[in-house]
OpenMM code with the backbone's topology and positions (N, CA, C; nanometers):
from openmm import Vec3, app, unit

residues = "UNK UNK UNK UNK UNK UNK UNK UNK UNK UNK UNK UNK UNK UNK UNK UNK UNK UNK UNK UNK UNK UNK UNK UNK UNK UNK UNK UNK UNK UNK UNK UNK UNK UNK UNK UNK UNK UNK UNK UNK UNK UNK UNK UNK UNK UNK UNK UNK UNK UNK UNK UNK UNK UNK UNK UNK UNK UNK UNK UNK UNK UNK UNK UNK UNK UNK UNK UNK UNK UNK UNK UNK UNK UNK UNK UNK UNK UNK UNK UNK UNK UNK UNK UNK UNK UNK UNK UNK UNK".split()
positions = [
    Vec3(18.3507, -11.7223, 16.5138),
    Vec3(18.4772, -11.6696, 16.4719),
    Vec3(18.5189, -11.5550, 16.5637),
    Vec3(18.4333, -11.4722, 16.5812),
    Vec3(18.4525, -11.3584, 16.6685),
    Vec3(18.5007, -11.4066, 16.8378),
    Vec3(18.4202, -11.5197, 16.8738),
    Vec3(18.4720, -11.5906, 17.0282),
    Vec3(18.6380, -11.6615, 16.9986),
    Vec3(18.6303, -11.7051, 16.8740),
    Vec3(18.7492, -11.7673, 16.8380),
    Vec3(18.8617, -11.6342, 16.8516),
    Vec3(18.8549, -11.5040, 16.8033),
    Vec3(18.9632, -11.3922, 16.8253),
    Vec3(18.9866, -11.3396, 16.9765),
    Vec3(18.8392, -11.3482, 17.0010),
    Vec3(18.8174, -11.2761, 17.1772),
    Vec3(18.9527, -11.3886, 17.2502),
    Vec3(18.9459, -11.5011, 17.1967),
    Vec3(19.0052, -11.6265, 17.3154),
    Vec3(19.1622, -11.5748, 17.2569),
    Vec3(19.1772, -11.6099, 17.2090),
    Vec3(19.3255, -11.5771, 17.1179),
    Vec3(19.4284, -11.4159, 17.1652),
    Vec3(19.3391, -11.2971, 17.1547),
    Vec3(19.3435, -11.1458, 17.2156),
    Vec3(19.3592, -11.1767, 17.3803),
    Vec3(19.3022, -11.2738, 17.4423),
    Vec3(19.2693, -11.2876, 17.5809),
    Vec3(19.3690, -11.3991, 17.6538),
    Vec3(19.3933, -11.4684, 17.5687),
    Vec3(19.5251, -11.5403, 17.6437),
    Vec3(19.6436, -11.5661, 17.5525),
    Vec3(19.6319, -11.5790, 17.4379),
    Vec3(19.7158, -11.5615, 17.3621),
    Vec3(19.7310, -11.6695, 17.2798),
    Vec3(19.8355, -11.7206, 17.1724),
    Vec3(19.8510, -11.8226, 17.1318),
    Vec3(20.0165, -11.8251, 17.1119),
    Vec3(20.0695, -11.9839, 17.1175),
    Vec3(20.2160, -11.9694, 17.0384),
    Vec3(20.2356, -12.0440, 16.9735),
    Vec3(20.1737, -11.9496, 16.8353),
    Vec3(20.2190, -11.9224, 16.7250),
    Vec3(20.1409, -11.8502, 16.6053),
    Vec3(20.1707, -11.8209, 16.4940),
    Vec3(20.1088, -11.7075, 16.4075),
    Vec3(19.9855, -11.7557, 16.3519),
    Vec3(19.9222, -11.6279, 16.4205),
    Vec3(19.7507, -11.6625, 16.3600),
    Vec3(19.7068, -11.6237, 16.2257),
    Vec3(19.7230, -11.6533, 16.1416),
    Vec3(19.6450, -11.6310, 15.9563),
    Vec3(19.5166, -11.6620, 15.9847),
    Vec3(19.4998, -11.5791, 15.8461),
    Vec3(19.2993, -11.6068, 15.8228),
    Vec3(19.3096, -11.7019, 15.8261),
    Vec3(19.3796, -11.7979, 15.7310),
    Vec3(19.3387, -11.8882, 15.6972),
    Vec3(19.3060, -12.0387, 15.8164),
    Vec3(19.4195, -11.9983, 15.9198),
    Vec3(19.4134, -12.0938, 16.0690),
    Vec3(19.3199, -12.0099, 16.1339),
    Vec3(19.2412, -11.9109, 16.1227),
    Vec3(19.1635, -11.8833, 16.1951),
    Vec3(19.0282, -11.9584, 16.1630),
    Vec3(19.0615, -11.9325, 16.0614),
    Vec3(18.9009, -12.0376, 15.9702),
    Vec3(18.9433, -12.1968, 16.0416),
    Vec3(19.0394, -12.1970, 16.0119),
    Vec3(19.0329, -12.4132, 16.0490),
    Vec3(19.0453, -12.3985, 16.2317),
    Vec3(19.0524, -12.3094, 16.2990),
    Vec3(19.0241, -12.3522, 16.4161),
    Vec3(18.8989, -12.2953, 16.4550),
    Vec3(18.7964, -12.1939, 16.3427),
    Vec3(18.6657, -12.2311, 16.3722),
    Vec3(18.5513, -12.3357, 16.3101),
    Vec3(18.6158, -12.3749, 16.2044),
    Vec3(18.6196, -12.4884, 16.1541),
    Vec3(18.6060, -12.6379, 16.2639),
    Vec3(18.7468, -12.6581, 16.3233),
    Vec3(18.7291, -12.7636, 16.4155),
    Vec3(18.6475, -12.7549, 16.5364),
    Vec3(18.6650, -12.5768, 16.5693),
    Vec3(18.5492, -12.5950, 16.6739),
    Vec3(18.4230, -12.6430, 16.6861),
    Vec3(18.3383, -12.6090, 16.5338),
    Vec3(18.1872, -12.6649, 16.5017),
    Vec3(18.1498, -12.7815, 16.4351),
    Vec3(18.2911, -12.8163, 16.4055),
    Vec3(18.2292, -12.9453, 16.3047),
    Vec3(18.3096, -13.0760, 16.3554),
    Vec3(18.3851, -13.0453, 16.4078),
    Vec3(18.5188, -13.1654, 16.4501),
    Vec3(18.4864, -13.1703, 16.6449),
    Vec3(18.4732, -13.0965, 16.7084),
    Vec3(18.4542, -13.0953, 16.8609),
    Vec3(18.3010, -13.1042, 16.8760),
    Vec3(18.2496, -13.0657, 16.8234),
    Vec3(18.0951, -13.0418, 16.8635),
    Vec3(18.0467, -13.1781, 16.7440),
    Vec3(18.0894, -13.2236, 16.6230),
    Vec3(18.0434, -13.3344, 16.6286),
    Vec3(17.9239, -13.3194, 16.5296),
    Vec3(17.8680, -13.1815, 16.4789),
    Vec3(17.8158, -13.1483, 16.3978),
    Vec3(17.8112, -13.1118, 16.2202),
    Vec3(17.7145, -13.1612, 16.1422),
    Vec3(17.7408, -13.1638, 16.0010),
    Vec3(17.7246, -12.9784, 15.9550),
    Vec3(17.8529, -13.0021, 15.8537),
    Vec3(17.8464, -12.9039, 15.8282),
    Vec3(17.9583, -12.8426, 15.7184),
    Vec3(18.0159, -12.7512, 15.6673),
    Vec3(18.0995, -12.7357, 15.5886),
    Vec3(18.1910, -12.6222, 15.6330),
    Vec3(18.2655, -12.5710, 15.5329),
    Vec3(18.3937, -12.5026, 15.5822),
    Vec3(18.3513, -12.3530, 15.5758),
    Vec3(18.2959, -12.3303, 15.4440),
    Vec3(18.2667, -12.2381, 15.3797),
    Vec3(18.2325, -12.1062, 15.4500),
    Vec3(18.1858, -12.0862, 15.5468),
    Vec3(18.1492, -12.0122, 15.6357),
    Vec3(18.2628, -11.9154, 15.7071),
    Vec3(18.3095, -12.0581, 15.7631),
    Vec3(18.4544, -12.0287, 15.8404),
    Vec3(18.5047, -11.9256, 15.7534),
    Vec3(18.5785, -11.9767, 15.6501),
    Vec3(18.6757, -11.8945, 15.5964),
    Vec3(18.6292, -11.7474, 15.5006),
    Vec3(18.5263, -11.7520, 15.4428),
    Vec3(18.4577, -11.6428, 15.3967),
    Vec3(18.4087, -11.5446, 15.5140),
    Vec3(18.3997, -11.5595, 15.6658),
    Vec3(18.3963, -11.4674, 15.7480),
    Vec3(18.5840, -11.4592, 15.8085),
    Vec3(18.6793, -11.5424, 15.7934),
    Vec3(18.7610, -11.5181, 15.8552),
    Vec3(18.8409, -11.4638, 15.7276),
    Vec3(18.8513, -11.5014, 15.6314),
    Vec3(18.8840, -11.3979, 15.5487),
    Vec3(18.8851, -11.2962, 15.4618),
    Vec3(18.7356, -11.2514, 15.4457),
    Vec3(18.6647, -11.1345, 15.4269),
    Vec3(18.6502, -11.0972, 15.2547),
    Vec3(18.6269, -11.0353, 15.2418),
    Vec3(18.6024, -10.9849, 15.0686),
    Vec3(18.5658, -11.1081, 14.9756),
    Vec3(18.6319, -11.0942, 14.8384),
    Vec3(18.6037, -11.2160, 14.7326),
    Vec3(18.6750, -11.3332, 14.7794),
    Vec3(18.6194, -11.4093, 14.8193),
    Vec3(18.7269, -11.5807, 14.7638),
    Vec3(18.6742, -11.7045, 14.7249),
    Vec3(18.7952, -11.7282, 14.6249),
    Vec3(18.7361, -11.8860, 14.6249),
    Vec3(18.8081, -11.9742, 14.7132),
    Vec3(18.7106, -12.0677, 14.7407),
    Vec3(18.7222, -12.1614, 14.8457),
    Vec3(18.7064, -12.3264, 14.7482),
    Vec3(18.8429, -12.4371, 14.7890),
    Vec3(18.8589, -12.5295, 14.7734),
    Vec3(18.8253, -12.6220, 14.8470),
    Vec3(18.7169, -12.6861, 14.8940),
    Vec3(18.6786, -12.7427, 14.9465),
    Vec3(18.6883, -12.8889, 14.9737),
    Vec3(18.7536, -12.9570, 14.8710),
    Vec3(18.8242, -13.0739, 14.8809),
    Vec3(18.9800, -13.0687, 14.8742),
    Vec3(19.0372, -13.2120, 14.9232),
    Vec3(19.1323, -13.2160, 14.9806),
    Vec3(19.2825, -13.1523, 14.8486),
    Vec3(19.3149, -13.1202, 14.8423),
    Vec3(19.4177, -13.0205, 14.9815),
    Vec3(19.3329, -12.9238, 14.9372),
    Vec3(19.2770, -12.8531, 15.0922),
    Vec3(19.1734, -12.7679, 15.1086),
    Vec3(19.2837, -12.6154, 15.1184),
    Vec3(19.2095, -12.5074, 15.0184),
    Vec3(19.2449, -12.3894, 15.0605),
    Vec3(19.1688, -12.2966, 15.0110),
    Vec3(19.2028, -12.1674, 15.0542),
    Vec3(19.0970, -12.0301, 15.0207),
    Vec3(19.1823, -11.9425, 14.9807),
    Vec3(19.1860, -11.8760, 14.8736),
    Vec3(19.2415, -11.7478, 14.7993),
    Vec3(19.1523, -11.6306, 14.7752),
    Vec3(19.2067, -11.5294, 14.8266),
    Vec3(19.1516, -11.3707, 14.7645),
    Vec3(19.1276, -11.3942, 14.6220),
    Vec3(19.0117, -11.3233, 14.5471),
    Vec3(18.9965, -11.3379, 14.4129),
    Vec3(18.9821, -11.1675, 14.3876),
    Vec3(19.0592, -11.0881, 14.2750),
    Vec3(19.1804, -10.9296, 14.2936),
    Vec3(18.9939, -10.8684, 14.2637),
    Vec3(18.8872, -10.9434, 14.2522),
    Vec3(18.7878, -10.8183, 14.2766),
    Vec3(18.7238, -10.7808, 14.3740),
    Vec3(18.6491, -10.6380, 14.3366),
    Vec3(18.5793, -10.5668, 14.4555),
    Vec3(18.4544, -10.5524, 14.3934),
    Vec3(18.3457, -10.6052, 14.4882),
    Vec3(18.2064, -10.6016, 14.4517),
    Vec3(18.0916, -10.5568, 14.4901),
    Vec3(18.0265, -10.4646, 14.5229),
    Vec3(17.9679, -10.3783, 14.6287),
    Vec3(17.8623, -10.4821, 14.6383),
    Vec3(17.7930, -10.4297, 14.7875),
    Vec3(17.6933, -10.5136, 14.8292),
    Vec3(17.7442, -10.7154, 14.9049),
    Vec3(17.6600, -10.7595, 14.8785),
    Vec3(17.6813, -10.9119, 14.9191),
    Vec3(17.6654, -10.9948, 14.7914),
    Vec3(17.7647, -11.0860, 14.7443),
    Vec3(17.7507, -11.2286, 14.6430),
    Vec3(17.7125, -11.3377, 14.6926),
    Vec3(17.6154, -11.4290, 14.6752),
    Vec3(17.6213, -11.5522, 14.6996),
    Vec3(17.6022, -11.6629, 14.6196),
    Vec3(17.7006, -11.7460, 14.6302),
    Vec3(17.7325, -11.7959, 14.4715),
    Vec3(17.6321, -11.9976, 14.5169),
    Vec3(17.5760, -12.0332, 14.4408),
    Vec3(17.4956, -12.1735, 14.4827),
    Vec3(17.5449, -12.2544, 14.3929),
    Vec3(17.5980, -12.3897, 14.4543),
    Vec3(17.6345, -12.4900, 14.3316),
    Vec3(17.5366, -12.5282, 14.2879),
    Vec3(17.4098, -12.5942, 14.3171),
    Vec3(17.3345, -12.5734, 14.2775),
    Vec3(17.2976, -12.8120, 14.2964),
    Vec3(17.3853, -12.8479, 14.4120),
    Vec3(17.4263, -12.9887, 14.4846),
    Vec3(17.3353, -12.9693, 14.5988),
    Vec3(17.2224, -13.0713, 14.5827),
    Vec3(17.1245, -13.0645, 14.7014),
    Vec3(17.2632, -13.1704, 14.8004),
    Vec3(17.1865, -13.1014, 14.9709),
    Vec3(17.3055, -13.1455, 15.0156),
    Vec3(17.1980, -13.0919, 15.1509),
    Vec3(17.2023, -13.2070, 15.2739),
    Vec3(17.0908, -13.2233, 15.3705),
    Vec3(17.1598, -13.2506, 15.5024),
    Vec3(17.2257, -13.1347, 15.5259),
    Vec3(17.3470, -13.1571, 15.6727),
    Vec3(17.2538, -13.2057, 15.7736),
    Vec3(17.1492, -13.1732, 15.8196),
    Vec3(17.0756, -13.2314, 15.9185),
    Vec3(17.0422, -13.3731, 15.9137),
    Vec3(17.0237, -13.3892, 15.8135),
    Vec3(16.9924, -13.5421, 15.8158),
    Vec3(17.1532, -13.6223, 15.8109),
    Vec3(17.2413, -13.5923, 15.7921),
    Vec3(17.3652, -13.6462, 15.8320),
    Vec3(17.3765, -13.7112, 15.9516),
    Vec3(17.3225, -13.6420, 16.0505),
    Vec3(17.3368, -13.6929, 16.2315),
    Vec3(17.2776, -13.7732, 16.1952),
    Vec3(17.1638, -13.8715, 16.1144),
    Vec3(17.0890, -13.9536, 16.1589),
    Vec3(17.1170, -14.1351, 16.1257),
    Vec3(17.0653, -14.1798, 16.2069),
    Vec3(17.1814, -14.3338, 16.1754),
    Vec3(17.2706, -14.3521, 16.2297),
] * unit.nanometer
topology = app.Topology()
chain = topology.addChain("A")
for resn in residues:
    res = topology.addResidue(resn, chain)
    for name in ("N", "CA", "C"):
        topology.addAtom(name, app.Element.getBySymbol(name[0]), res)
């Protein structure tokens, strides 16, 4: 995400960068170009910072949730789920 701003600051883009397109173009960078299993979740909880929930199926989106929570949350569905073994086959 951070190489994703450096590139953006460094040559520019045209048109308006949101968290939320910042997440789906680090999003496509790791999972859609590179071809690798993996999920969204990442993306957008570092590109858009504090509480959110994240929608993960289609129509996909991420919203601020109005609290503040000291320290780190990490919330587990609790869906075994084996991205590595995805590549295989």
């Amino acid at each position: 995400m951070a190489w994703i701003q450096f590139l953006i600051a460094a040559f520019g883009i045209n048109r308006p960068v949101s968290q939320e397109y910042l997440a789906e173009l680090g999003y496509r960078a790791e999972i859609l170009e590179h071809k690798e299993p993996g999920g969204m979740m990442n993306h957008f909880s570092i590109s858009m910072g504090g509480l959110v929930y994240i929608q993960t199926k289609p129509p996909f989106k991420c919203s601020h949730i109005g609290s503040q929570l000291e320290g780190m949350v990490t919330g587990v569905s609790g869906v075994p789920k084996e991205t590595v073994g995805l590549r295989e086959g």
